[in-house]
N, C-alpha and C positions, 0 to 999 in steps of 0.2 A: 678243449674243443668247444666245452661250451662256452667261454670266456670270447673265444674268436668270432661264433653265431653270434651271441647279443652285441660285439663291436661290429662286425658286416651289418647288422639289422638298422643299427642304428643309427650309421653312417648313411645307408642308404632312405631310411625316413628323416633325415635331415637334409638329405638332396632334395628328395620328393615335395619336402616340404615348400618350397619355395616356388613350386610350379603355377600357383593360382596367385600370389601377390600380384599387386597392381604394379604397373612397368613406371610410375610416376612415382610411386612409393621408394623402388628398388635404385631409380636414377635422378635422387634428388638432384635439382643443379643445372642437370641438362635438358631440363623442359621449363624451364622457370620462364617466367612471362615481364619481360624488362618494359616498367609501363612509365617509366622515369626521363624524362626530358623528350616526350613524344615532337619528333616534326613531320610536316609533312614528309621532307624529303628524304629523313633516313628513318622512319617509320612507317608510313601510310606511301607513301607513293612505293615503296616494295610490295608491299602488301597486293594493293592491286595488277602490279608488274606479273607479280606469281601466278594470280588465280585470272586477272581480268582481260588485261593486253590481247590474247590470241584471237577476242571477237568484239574485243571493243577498243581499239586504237584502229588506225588510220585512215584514209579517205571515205569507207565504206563500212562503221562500224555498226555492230548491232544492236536493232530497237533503235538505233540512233543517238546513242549514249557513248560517250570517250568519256576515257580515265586515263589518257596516256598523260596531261596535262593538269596543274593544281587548275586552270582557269574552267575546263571543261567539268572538272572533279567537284567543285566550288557551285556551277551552274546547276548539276544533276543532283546536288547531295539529299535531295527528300525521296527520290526513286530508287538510286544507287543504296540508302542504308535500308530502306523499306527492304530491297531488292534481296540484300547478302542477311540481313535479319530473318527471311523469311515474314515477315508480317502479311496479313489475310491483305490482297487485292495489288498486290505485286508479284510479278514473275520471280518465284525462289531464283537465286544466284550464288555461284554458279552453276549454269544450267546443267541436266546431266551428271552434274557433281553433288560429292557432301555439302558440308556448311563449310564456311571458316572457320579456323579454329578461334576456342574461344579465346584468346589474346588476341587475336588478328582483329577480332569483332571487340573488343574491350582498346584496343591500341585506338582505332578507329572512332566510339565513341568517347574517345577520352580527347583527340585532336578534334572534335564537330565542339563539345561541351566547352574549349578553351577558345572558341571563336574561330577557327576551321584556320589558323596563319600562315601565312605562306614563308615559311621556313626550311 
């Protein structure tokens, strides 16, 4: 009997155990931040597609900033990274929302830093 209690005891603080690890600890792999052959077009223009598209693409976008385009994306980039940075004297982006994640924001200055290519 009591062989049985300290095996249930300890099966169950070996479950419990695992409640407060960090979810990036537990799932290495599948949050990794692939920051290796960055391009516009299959890094950075997704990126905006996700968070920025619904209020800043097409004829009437907002604050007057598009990002549906590298050309538009190109014109705005000291507002746009001010912008998703949060830095003091730009409207945080996006609005109402969190930040980006920080691969999204690291993918992002990694493409501005190699000369912003249109790739």
């Amino acid at each position: 009997m009591r062989i049985m209690f300290v095996s249930v005891l300890t099966l169950t603080l070996s479950l419990v155990g695992c409640y407060y690890d960090n979810e990036e600890d537990l799932y290495l792999g599948s949050n990794t931040c692939d920051t290796t052959g960055v391009t516009y077009s299959a890094s950075v223009a997704p990126v905006f597609a996700g968070y920025c598209y619904s209020c800043h693409s097409g004829s009437a976008p907002s604050g007057g900033i598009k990002v549906d385009s590298y050309s538009s994306v190109v014109a705005n980039i000291t507002r746009i990274r001010g912008a998703i940075n949060h830095q003091p004297g730009f409207l945080a982006m996006p609005q109402n929302g969190g930040s980006l994640s920080g691969c999204d924001l690291t993918i992002i200055d990694i493409w501005i830093r190699e000369g912003m290519p249109e790739n």
